[in-house]
PDB file of N, CA, C and O in Angstrom:
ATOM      1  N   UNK A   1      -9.821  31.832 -21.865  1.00  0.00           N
ATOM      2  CA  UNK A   1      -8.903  31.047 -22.648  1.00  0.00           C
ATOM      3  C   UNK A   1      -9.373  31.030 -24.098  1.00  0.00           C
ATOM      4  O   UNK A   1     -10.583  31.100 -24.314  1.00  0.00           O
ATOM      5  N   UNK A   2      -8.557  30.947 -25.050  1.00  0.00           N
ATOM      6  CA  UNK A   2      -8.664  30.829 -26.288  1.00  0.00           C
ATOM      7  C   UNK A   2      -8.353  29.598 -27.057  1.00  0.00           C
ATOM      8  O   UNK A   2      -7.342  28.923 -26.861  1.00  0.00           O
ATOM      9  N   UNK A   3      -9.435  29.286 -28.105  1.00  0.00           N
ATOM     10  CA  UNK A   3      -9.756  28.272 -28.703  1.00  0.00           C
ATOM     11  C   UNK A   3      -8.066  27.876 -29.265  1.00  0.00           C
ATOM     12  O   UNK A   3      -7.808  26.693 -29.487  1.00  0.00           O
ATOM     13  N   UNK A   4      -7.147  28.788 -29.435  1.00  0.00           N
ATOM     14  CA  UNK A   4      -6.178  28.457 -30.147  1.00  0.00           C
ATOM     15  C   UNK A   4      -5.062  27.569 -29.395  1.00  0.00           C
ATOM     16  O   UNK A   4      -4.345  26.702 -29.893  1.00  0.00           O
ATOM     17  N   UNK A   5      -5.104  27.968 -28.214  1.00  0.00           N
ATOM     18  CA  UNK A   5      -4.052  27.539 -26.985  1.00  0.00           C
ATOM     19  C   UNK A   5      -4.347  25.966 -26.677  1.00  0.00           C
ATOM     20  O   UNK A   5      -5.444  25.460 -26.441  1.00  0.00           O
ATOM     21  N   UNK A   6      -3.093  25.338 -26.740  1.00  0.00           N
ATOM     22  CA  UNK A   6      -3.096  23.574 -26.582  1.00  0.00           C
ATOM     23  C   UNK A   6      -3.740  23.594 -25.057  1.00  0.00           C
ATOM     24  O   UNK A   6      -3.871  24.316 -24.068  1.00  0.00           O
ATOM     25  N   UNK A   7      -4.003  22.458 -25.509  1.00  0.00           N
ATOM     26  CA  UNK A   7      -4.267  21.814 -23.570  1.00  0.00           C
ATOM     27  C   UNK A   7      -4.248  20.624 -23.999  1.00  0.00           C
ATOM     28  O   UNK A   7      -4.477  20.168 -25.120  1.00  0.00           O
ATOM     29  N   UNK A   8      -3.865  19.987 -22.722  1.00  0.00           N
ATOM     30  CA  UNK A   8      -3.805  18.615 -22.860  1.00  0.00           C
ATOM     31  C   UNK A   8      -4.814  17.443 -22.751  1.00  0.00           C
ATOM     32  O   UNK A   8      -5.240  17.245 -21.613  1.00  0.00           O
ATOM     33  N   UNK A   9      -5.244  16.678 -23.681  1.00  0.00           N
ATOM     34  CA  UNK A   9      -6.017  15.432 -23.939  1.00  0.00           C
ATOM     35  C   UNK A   9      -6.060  14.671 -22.751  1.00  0.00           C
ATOM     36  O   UNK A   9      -5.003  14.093 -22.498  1.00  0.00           O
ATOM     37  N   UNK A  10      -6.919  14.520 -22.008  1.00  0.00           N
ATOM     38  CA  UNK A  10      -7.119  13.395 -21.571  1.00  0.00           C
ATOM     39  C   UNK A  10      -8.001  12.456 -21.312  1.00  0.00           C
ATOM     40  O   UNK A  10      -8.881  12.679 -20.480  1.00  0.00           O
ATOM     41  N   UNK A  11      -7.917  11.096 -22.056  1.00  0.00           N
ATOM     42  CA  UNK A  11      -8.901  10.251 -22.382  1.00  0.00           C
ATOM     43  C   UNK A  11      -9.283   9.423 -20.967  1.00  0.00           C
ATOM     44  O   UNK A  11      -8.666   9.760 -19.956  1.00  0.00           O
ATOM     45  N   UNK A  12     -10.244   8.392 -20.872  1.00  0.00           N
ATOM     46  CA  UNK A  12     -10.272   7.893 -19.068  1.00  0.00           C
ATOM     47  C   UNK A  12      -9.578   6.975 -19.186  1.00  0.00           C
ATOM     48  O   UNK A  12      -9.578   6.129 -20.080  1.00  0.00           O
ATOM     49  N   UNK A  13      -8.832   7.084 -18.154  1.00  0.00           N
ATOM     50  CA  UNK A  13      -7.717   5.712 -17.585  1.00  0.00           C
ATOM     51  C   UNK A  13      -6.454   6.200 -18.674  1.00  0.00           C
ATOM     52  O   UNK A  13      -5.485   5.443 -18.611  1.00  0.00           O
ATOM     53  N   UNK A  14      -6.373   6.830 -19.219  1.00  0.00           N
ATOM     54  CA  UNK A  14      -5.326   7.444 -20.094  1.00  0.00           C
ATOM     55  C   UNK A  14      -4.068   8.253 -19.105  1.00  0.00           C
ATOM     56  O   UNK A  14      -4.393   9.435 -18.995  1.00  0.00           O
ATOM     57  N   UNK A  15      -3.194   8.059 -18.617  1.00  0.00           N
ATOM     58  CA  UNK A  15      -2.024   8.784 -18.415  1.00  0.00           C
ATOM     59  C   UNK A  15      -1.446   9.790 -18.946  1.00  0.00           C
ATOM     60  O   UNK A  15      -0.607   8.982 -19.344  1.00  0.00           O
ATOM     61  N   UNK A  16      -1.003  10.958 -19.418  1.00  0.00           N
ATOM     62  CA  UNK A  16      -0.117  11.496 -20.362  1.00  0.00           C
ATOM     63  C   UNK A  16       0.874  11.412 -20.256  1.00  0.00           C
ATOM     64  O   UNK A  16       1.151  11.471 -19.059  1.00  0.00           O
ATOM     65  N   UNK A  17       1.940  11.261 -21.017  1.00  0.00           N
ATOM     66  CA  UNK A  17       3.419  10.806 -21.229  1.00  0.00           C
ATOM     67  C   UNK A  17       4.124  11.589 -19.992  1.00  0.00           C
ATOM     68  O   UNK A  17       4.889  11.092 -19.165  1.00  0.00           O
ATOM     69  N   UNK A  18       3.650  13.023 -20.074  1.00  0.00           N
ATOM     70  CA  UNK A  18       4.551  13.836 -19.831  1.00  0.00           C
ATOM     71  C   UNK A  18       3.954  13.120 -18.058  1.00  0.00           C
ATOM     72  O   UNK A  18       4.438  13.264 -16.935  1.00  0.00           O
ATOM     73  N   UNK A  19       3.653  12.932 -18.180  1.00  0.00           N
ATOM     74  CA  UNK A  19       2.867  12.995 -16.268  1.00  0.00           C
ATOM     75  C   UNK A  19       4.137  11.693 -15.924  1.00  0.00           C
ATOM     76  O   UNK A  19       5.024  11.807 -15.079  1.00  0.00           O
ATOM     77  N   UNK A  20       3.934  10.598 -16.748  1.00  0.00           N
ATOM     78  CA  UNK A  20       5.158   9.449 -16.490  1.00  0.00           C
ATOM     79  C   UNK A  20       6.464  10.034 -16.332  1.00  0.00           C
ATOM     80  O   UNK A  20       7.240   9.692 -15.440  1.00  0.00           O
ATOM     81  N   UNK A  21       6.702  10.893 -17.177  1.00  0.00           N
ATOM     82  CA  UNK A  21       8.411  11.272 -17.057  1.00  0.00           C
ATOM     83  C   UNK A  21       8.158  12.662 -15.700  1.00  0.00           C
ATOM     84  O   UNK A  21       9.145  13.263 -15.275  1.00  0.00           O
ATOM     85  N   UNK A  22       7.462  12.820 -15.447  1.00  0.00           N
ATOM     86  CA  UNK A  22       7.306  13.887 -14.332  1.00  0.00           C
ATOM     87  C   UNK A  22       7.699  12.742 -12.984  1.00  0.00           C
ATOM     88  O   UNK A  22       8.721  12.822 -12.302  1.00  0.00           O
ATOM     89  N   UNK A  23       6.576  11.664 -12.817  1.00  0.00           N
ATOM     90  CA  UNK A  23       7.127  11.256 -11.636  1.00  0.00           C
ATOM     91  C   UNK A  23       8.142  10.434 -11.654  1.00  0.00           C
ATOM     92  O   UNK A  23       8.744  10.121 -10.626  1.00  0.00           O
ATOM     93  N   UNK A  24       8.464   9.964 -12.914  1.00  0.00           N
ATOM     94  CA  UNK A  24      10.079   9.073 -13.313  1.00  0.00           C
ATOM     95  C   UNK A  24      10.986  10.095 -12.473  1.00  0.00           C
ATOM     96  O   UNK A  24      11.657   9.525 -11.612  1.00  0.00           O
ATOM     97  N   UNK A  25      11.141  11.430 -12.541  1.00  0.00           N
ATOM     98  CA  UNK A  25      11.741  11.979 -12.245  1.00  0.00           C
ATOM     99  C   UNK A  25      11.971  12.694 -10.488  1.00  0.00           C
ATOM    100  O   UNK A  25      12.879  13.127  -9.780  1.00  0.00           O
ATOM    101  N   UNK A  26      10.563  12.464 -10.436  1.00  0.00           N
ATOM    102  CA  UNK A  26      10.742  12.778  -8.653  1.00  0.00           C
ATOM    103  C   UNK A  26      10.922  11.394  -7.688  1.00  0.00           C
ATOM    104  O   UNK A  26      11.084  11.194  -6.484  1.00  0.00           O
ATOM    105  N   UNK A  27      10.813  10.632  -8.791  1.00  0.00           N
ATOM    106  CA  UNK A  27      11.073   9.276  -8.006  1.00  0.00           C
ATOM    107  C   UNK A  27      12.700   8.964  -7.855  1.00  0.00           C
ATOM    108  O   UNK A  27      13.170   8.212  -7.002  1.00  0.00           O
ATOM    109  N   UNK A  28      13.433   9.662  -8.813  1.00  0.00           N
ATOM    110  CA  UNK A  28      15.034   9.228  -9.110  1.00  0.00           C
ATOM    111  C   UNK A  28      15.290  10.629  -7.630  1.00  0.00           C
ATOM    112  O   UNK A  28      16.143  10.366  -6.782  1.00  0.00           O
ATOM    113  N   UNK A  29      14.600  11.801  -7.523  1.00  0.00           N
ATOM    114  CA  UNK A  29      14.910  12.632  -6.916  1.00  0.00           C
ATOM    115  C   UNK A  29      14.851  12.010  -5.636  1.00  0.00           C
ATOM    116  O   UNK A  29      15.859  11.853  -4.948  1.00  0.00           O
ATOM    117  N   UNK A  30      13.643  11.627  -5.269  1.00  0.00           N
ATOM    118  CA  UNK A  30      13.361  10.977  -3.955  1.00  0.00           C
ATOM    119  C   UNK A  30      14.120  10.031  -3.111  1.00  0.00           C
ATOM    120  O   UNK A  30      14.841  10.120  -2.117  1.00  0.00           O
ATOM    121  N   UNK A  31      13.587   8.877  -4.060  1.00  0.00           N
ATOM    122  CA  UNK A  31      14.912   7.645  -3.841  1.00  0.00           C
ATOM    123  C   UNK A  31      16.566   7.094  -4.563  1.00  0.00           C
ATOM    124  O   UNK A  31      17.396   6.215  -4.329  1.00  0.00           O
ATOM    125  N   UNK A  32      16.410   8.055  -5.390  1.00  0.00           N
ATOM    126  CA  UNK A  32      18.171   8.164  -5.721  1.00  0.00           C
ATOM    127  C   UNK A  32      18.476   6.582  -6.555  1.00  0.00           C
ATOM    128  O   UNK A  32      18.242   6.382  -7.747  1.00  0.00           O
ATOM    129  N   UNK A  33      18.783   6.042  -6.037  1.00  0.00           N
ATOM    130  CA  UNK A  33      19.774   4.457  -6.671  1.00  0.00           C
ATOM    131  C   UNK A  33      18.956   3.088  -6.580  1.00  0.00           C
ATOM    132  O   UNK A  33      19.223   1.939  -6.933  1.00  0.00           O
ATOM    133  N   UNK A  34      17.391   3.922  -5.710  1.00  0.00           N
ATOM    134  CA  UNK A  34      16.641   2.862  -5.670  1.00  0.00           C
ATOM    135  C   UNK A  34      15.218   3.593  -5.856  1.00  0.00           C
ATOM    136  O   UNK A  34      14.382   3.753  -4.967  1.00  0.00           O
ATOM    137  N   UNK A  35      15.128   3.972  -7.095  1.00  0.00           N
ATOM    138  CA  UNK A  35      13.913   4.197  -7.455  1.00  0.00           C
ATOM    139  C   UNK A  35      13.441   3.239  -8.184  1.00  0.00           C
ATOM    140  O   UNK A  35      12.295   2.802  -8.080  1.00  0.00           O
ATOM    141  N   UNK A  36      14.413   2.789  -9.088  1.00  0.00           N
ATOM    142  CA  UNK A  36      13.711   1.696  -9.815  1.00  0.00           C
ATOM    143  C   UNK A  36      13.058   0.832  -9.471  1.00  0.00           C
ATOM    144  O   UNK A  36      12.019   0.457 -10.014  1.00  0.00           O
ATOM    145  N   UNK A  37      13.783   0.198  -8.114  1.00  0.00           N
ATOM    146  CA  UNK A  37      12.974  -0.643  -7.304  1.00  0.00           C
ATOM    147  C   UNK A  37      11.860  -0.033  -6.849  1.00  0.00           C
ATOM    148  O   UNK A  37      10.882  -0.685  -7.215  1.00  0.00           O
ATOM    149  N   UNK A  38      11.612   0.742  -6.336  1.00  0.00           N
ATOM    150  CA  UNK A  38      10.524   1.432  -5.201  1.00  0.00           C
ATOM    151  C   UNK A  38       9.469   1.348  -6.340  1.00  0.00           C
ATOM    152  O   UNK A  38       8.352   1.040  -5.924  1.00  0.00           O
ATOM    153  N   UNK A  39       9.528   1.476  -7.191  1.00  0.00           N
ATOM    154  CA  UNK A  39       9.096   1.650  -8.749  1.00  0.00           C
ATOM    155  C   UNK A  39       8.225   0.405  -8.916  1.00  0.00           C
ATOM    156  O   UNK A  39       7.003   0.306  -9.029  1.00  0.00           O
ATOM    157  N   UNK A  40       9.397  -0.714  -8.897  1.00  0.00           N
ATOM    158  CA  UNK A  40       9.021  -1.730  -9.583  1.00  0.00           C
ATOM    159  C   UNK A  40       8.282  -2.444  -8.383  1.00  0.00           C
ATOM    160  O   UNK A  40       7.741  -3.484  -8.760  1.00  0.00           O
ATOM    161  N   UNK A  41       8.103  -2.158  -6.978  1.00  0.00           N
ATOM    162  CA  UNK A  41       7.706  -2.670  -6.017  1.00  0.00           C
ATOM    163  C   UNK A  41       6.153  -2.110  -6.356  1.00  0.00           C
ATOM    164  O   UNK A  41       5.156  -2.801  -6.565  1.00  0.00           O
ATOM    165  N   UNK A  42       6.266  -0.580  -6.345  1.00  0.00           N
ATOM    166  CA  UNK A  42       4.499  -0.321  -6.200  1.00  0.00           C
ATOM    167  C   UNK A  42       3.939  -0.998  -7.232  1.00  0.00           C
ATOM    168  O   UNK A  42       2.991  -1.748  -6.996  1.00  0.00           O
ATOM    169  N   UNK A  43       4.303  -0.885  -8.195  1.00  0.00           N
ATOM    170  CA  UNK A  43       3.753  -1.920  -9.209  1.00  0.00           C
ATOM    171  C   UNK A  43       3.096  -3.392  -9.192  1.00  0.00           C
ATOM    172  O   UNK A  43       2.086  -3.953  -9.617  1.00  0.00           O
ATOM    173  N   UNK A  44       4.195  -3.675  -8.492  1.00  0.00           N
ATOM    174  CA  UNK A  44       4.031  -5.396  -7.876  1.00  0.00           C
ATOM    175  C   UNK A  44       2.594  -5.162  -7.170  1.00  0.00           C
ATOM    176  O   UNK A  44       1.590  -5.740  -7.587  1.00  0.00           O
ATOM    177  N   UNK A  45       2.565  -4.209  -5.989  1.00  0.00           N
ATOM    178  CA  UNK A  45       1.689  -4.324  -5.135  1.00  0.00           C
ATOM    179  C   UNK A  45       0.433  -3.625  -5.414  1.00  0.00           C
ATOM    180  O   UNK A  45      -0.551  -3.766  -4.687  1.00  0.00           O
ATOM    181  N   UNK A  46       0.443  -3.008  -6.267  1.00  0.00           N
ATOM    182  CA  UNK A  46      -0.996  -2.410  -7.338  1.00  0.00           C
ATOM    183  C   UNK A  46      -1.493  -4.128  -7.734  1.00  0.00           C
ATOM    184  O   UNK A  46      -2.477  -4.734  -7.309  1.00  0.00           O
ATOM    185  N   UNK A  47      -0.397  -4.617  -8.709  1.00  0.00           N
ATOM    186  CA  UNK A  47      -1.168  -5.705  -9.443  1.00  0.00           C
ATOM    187  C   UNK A  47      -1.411  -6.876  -8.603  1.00  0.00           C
ATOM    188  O   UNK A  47      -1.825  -7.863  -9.211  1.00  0.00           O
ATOM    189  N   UNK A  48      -1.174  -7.032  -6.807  1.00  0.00           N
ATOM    190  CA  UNK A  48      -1.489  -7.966  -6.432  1.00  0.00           C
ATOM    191  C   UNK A  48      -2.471  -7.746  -5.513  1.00  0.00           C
ATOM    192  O   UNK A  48      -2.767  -8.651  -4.733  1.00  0.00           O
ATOM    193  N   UNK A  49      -3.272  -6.221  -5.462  1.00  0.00           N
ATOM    194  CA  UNK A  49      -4.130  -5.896  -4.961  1.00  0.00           C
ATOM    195  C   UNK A  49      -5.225  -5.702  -6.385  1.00  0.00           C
ATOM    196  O   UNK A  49      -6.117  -4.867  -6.236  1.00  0.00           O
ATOM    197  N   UNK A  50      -5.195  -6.071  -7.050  1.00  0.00           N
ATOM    198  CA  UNK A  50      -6.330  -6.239  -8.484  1.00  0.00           C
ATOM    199  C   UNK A  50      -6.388  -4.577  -9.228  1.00  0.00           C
ATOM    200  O   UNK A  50      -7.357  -3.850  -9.446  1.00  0.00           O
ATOM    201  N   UNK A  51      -5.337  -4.433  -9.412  1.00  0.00           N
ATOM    202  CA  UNK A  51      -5.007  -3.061  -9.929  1.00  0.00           C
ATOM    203  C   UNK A  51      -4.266  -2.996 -10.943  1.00  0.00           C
ATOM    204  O   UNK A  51      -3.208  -2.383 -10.803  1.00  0.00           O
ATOM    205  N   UNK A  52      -4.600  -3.640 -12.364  1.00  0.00           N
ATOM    206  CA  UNK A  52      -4.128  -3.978 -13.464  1.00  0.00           C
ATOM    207  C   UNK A  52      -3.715  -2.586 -14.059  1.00  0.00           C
ATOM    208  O   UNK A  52      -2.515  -2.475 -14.313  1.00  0.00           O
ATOM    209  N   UNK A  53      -4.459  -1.587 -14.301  1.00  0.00           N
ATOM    210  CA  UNK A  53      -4.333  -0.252 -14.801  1.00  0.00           C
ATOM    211  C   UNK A  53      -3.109   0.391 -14.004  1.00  0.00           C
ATOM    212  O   UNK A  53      -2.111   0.844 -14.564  1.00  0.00           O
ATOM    213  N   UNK A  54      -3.294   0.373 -12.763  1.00  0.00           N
ATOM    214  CA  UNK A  54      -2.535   1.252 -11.831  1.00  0.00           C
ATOM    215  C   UNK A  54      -0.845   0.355 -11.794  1.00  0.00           C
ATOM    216  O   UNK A  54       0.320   0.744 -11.722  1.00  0.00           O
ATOM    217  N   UNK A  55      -1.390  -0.741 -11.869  1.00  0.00           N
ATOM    218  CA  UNK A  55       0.161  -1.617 -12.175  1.00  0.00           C
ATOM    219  C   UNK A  55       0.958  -0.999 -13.787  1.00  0.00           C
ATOM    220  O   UNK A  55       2.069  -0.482 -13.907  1.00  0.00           O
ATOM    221  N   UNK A  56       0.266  -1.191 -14.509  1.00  0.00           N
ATOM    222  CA  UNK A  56       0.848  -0.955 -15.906  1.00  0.00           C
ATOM    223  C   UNK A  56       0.999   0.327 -15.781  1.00  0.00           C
ATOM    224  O   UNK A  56       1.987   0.552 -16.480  1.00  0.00           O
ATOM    225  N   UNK A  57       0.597   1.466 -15.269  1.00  0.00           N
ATOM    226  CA  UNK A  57       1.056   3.040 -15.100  1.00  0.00           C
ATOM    227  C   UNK A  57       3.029   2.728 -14.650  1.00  0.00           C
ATOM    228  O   UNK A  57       4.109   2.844 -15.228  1.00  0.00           O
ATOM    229  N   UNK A  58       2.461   2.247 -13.140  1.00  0.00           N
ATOM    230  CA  UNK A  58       4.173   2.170 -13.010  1.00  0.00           C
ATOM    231  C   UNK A  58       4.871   1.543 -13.810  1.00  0.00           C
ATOM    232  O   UNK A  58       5.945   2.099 -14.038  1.00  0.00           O
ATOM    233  N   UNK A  59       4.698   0.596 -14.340  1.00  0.00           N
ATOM    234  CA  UNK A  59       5.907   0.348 -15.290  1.00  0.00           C
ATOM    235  C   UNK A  59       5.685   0.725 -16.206  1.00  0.00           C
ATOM    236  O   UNK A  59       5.897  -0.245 -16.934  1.00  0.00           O
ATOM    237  N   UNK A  60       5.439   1.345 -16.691  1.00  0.00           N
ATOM    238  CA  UNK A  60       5.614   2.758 -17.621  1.00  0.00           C
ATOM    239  C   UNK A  60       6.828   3.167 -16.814  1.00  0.00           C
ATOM    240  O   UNK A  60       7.953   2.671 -16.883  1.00  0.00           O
ATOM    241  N   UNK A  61       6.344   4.315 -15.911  1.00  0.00           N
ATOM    242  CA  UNK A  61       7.028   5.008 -14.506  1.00  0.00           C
ATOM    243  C   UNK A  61       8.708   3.961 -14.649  1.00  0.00           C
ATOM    244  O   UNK A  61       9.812   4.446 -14.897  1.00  0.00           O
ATOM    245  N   UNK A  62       8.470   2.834 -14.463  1.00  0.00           N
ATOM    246  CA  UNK A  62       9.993   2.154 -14.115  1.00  0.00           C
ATOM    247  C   UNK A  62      10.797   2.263 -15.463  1.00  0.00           C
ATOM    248  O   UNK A  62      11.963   2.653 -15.523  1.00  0.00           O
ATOM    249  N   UNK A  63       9.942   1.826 -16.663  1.00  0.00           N
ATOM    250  CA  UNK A  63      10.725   2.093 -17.754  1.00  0.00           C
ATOM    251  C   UNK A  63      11.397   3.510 -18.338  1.00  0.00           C
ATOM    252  O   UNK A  63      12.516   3.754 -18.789  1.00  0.00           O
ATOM    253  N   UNK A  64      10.189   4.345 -18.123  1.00  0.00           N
ATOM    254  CA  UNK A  64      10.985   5.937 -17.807  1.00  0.00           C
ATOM    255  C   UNK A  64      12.214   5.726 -16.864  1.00  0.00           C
ATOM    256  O   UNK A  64      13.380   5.824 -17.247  1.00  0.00           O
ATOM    257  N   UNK A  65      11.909   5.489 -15.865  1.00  0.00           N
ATOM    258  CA  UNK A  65      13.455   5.806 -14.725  1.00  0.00           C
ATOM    259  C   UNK A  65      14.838   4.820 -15.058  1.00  0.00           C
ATOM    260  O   UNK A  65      16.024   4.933 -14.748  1.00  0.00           O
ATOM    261  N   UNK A  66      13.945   3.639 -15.971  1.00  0.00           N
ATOM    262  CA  UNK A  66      15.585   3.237 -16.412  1.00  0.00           C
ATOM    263  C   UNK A  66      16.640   3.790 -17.754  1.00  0.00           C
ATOM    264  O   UNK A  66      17.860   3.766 -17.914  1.00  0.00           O
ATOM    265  N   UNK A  67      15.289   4.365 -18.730  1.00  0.00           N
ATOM    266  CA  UNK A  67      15.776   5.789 -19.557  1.00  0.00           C
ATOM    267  C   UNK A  67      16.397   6.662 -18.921  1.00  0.00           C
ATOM    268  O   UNK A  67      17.373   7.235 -19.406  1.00  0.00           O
ATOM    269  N   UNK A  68      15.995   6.876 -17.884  1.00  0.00           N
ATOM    270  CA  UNK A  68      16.932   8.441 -17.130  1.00  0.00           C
ATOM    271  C   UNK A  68      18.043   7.816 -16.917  1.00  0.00           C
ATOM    272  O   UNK A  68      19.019   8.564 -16.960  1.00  0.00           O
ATOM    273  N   UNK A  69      18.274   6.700 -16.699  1.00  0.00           N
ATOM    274  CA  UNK A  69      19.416   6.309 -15.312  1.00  0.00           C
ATOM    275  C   UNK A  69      19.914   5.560 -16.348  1.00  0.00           C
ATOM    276  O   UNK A  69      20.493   4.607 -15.826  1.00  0.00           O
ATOM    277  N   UNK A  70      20.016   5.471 -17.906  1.00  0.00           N
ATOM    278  CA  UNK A  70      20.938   4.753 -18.685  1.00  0.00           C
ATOM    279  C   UNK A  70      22.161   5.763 -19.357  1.00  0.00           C
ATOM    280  O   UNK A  70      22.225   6.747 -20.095  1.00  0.00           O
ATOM    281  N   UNK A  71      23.156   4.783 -18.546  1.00  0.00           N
ATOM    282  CA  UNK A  71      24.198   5.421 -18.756  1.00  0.00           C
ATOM    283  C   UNK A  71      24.998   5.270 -20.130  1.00  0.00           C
ATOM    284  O   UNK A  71      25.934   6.053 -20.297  1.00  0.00           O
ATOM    285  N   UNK A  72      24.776   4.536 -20.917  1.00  0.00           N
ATOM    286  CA  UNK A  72      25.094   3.466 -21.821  1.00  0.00           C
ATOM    287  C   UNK A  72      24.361   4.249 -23.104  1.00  0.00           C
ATOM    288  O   UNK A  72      23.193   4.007 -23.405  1.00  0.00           O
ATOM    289  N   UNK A  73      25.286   5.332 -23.908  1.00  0.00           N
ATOM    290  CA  UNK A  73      25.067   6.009 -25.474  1.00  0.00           C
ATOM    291  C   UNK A  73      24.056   4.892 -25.975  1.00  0.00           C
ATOM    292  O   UNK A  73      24.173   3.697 -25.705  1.00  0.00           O
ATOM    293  N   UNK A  74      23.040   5.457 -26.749  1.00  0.00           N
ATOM    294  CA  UNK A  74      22.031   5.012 -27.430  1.00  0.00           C
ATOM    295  C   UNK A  74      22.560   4.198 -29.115  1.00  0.00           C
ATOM    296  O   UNK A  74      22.379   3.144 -29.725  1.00  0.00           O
ATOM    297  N   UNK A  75      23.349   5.615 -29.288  1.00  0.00           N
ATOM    298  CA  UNK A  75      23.914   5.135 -30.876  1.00  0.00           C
ATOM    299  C   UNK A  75      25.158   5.153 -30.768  1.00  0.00           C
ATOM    300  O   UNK A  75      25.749   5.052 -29.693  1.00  0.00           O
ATOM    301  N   UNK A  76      25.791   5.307 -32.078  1.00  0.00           N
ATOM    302  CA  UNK A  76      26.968   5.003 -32.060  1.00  0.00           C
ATOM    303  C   UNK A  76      27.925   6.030 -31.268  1.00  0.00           C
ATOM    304  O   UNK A  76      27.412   6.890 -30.553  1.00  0.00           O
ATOM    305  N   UNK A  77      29.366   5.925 -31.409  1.00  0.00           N
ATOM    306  CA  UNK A  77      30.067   7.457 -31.013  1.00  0.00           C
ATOM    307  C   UNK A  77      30.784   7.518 -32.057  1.00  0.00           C
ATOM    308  O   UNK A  77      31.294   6.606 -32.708  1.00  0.00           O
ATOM    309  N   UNK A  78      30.814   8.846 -32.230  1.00  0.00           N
ATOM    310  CA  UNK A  78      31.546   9.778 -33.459  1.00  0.00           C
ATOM    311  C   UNK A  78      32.654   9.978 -32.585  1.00  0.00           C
ATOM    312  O   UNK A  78      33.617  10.651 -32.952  1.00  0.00           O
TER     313      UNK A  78
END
């Protein structure tokens, strides 16, 4: 490999963006109309098993999947 070619950063306990919108996306694949929930459930149950880090990953994860699943134009319409 060459010094010139990107790779990706990763710091500890650091996520990369792209890794969130990766499983945002197999999660909408998976569970369809209820990912968000399934989403917002593991989350719950990370942070009530003392998993502060692993909680705040998913909602990341949930806030990605409600970006995908917003149906509702950002800006104006022309």
């Amino acid at each position: 490999m060459r010094d010139s070619e990107a790779q990706p950063v990763y710091y500890c306990g650091v996520v990369p963006e792209i890794v969130i919108w990766r499983v945002a996306t197999l999660m909408i694949k998976r569970h369809g109309e209820y990912a968000r929930s399934q989403s917002d459930m593991r989350a719950e149950q990370l942070a009530a098993n003392g998993d502060p880090v692993g909680a705040a990953v998913w909602r990341r994860i949930t806030d990605a999947i409600k970006q995908f699943t917003n149906a509702t134009p950002s800006g104006p319409l022309h």
